[in-house]
PyMOL commands that place a pseudoatom at each C-alpha (Angstrom):
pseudoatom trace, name=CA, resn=UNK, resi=1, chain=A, elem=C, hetatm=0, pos=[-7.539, 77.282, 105.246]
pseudoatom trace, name=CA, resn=UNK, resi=2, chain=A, elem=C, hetatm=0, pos=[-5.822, 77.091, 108.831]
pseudoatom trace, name=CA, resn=UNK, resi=3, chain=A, elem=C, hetatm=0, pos=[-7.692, 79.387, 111.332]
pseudoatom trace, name=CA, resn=UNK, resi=4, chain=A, elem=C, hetatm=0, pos=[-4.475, 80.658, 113.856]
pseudoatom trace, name=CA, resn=UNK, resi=5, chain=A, elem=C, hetatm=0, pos=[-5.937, 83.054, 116.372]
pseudoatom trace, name=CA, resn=UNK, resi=6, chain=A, elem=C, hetatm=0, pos=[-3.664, 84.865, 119.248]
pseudoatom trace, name=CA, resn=UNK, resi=7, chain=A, elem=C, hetatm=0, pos=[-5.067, 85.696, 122.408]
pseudoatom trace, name=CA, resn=UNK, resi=8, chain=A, elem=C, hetatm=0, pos=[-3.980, 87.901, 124.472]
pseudoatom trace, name=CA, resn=UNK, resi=9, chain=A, elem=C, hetatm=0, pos=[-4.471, 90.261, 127.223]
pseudoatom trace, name=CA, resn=UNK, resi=10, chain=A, elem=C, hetatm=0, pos=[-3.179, 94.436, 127.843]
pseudoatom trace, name=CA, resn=UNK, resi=11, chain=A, elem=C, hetatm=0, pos=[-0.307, 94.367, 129.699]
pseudoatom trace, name=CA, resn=UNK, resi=12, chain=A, elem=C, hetatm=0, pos=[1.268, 91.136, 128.931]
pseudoatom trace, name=CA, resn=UNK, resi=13, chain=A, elem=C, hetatm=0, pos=[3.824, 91.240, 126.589]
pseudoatom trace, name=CA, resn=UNK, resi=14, chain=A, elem=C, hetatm=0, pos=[3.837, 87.860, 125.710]
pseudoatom trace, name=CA, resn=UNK, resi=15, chain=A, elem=C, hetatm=0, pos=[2.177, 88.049, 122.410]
pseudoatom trace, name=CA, resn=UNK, resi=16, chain=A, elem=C, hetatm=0, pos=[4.339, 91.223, 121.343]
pseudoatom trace, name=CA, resn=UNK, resi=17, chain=A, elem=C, hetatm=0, pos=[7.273, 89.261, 121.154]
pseudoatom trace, name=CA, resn=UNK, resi=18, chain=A, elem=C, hetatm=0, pos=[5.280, 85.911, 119.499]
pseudoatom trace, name=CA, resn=UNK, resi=19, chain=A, elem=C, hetatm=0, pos=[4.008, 87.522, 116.709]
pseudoatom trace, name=CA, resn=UNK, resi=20, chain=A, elem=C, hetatm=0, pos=[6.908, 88.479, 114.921]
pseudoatom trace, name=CA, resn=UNK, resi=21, chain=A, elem=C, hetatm=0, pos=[8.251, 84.919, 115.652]
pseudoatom trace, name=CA, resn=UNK, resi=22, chain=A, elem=C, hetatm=0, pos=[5.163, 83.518, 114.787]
pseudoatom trace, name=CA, resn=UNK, resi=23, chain=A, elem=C, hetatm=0, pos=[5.178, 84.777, 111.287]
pseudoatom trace, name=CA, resn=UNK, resi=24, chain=A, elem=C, hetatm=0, pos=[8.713, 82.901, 111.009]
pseudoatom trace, name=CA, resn=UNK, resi=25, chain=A, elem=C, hetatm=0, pos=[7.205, 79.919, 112.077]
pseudoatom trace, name=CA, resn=UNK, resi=26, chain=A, elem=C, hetatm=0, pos=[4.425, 80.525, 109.493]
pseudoatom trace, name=CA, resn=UNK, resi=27, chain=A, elem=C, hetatm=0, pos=[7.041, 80.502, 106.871]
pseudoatom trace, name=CA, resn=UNK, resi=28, chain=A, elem=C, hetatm=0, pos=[9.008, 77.597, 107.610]
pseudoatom trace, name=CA, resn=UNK, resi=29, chain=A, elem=C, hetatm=0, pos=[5.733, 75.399, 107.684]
pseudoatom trace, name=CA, resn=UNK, resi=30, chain=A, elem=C, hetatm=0, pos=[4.544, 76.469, 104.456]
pseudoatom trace, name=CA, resn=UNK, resi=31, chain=A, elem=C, hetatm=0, pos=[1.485, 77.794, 106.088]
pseudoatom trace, name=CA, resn=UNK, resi=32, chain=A, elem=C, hetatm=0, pos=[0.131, 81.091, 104.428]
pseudoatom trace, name=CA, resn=UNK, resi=33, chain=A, elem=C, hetatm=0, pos=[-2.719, 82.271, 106.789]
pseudoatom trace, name=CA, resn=UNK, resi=34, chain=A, elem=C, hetatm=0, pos=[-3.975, 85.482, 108.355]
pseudoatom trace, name=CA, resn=UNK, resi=35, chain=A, elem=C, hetatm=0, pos=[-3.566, 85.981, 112.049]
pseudoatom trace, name=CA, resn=UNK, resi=36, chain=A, elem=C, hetatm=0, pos=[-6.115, 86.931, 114.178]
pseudoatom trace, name=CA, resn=UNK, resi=37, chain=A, elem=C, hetatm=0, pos=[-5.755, 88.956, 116.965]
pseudoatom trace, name=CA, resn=UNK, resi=38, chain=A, elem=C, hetatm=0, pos=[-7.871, 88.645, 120.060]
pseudoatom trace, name=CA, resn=UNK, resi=39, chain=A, elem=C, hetatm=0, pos=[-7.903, 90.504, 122.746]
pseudoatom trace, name=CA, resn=UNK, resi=40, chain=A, elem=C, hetatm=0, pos=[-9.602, 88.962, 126.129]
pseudoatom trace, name=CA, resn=UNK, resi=41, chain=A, elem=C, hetatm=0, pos=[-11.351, 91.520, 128.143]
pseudoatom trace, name=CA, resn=UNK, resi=42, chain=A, elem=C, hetatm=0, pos=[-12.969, 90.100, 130.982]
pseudoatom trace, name=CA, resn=UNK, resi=43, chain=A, elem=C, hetatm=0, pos=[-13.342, 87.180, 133.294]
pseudoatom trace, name=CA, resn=UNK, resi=44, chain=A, elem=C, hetatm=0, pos=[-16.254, 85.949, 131.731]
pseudoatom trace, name=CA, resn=UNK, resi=45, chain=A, elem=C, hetatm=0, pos=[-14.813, 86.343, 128.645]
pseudoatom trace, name=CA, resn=UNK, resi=46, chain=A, elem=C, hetatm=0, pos=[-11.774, 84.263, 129.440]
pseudoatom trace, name=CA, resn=UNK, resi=47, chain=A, elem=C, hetatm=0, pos=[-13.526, 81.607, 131.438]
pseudoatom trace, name=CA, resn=UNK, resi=48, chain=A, elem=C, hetatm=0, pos=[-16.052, 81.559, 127.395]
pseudoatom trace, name=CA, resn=UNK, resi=49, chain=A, elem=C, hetatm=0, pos=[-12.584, 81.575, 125.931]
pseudoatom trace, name=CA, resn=UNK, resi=50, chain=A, elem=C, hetatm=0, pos=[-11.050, 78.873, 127.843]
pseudoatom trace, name=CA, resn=UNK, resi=51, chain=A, elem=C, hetatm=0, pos=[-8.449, 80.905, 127.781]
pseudoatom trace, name=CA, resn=UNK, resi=52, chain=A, elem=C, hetatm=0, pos=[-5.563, 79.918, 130.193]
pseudoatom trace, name=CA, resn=UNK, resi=53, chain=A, elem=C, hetatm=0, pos=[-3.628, 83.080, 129.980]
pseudoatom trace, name=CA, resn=UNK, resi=54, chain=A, elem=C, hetatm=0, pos=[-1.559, 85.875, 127.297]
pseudoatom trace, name=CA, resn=UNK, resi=55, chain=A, elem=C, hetatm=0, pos=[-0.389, 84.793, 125.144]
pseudoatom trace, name=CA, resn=UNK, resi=56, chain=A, elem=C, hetatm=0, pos=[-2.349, 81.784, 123.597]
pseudoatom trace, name=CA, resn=UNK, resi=57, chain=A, elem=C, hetatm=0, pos=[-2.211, 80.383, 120.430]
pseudoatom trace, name=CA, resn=UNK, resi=58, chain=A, elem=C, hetatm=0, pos=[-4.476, 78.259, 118.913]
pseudoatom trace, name=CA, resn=UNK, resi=59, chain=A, elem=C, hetatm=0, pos=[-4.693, 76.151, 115.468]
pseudoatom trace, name=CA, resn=UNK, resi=60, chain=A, elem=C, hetatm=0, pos=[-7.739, 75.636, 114.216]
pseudoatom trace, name=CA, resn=UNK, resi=61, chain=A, elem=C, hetatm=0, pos=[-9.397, 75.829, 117.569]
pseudoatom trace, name=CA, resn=UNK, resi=62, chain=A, elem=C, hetatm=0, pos=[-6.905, 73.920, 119.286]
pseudoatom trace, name=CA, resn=UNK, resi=63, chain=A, elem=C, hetatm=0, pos=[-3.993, 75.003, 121.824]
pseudoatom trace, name=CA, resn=UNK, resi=64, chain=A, elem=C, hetatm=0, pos=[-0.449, 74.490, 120.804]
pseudoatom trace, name=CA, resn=UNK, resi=65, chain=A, elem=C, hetatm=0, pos=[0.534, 73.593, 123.964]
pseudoatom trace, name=CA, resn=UNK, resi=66, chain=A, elem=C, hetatm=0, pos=[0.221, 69.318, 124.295]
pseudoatom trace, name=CA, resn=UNK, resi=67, chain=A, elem=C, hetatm=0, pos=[-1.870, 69.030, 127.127]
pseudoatom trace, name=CA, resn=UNK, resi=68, chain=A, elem=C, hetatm=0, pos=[-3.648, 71.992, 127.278]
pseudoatom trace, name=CA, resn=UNK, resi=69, chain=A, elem=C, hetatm=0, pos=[-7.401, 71.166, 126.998]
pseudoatom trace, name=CA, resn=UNK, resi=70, chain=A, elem=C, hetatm=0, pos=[-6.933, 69.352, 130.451]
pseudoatom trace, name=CA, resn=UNK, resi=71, chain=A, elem=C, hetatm=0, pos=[-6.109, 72.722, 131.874]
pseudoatom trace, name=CA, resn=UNK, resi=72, chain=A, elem=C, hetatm=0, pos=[-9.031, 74.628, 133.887]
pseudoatom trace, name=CA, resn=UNK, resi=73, chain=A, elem=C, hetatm=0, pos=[-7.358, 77.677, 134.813]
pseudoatom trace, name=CA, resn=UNK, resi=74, chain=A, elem=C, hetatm=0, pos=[-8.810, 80.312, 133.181]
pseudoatom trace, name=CA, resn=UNK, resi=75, chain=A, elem=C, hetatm=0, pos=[-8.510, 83.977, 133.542]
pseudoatom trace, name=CA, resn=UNK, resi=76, chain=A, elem=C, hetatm=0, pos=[-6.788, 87.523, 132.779]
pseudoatom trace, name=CA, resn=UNK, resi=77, chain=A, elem=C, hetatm=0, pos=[-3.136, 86.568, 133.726]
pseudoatom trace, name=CA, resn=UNK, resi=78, chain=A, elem=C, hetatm=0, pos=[0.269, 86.353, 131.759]
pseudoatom trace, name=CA, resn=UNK, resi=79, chain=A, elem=C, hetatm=0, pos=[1.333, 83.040, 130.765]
pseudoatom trace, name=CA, resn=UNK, resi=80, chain=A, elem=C, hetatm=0, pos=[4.246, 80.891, 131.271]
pseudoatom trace, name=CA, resn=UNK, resi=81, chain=A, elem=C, hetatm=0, pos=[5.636, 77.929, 129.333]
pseudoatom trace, name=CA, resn=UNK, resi=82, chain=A, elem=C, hetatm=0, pos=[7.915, 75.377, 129.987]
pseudoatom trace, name=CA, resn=UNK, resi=83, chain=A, elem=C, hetatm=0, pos=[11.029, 75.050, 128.654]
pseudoatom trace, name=CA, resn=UNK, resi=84, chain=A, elem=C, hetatm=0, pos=[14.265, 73.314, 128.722]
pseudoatom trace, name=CA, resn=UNK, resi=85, chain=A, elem=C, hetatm=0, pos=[15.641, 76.427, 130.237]
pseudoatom trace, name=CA, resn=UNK, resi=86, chain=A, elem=C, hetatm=0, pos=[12.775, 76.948, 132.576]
pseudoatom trace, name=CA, resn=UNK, resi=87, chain=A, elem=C, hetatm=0, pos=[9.418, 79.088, 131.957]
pseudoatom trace, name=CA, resn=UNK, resi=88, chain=A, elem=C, hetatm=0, pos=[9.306, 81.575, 128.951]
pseudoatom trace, name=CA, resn=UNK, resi=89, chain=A, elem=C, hetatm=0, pos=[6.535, 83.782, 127.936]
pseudoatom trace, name=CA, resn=UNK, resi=90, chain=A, elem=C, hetatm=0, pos=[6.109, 82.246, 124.463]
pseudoatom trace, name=CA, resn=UNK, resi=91, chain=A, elem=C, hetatm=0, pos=[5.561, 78.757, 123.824]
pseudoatom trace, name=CA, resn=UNK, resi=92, chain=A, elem=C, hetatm=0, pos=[8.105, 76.016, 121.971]
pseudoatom trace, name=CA, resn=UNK, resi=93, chain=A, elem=C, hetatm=0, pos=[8.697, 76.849, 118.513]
pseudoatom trace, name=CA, resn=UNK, resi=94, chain=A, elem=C, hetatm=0, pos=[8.785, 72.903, 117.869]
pseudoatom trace, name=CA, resn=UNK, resi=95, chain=A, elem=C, hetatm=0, pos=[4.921, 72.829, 119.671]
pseudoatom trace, name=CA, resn=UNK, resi=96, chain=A, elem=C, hetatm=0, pos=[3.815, 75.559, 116.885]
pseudoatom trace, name=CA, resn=UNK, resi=97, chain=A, elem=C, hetatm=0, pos=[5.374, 73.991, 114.467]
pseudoatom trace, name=CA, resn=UNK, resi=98, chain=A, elem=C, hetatm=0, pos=[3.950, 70.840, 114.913]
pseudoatom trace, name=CA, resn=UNK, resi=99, chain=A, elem=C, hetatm=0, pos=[0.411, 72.441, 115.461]
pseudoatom trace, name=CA, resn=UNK, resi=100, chain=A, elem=C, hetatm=0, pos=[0.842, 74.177, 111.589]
pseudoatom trace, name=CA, resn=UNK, resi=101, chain=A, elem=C, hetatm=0, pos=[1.896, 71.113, 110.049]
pseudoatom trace, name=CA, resn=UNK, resi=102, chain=A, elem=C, hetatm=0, pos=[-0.777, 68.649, 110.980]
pseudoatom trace, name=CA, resn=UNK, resi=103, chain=A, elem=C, hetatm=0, pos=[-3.032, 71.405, 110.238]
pseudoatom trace, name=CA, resn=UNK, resi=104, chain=A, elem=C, hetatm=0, pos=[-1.971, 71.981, 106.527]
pseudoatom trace, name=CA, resn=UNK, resi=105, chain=A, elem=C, hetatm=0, pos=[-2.055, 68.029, 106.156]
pseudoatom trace, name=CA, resn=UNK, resi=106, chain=A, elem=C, hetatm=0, pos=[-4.372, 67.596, 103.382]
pseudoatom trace, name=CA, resn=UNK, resi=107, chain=A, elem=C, hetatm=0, pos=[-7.160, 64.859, 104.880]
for i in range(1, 107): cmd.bond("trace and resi %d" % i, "trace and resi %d" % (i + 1))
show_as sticks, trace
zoom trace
C-alpha cells in the first residue's frame, strides 16, 4: 500500500487548502490510501523530519517535489513552490501526480 504522509506546521495554511486537493489527486491516480497527518512541533523535530517547511508531502518516504532531498533547509516555516505563475503554497498537481503513479506501479 502507498504510505502518503502531510506535514505540516500551526499557522500555515498550506496544507488546509492541499488536502482537499489532494484527495482529487488521489482519485485521478487510482490511488486508494489513507492520509496521514503530521504535525511538526519543534526544531528538532523538523531538522529529524527533514522537513523543509508546511506543507510537505511525501510518497512513500519521498518528497514530491523533484529535487528535494538536496535541500538542507529545515525548520518551522511555511513553504513555497514554484510555479509557472510564480510561488504557491501547494505544490504542482503534475509533481503529485507523478509521485502516486510510480508509487502504485506494481514492481
Amino acid at each position: 500500500m502507498v504510505r502518503i504522509e502531510l506535514l505540516y506546521v500551526d499557522g500555515c495554511p498550506g496544507h488546509e487548502a492541499l488536502l482537499p486537493r489532494l484527495r482529487v489527486l488521489l482519485d485521478q491516480a487510482g490511488v486508494r490510501a489513507p492520509v496521514e497527518l503530521r504535525r511538526v512541533a519543534s526544531e528538532d523535530d523538523a531538522r529529524q523530519e527533514r522537513f523543509l517547511g508546511s506543507p510537505t508531502l511525501r510518497i512513500d518516504g519521498a518528497d514530491i517535489e523533484p529535487g528535494a532531498s538536496d535541500r538542507r533547509d529545515y525548520g518551522l516555516t511555511c513553504r513555497l513552490y514554484p510555479t509557472v505563475g510564480g510561488l504557491a503554497a501547494t505544490p504542482r498537481d503534475a509533481w503529485v501526480l507523478d509521485a502516486l503513479r510510480a508509487a502504485a506501479r506494481p514492481g
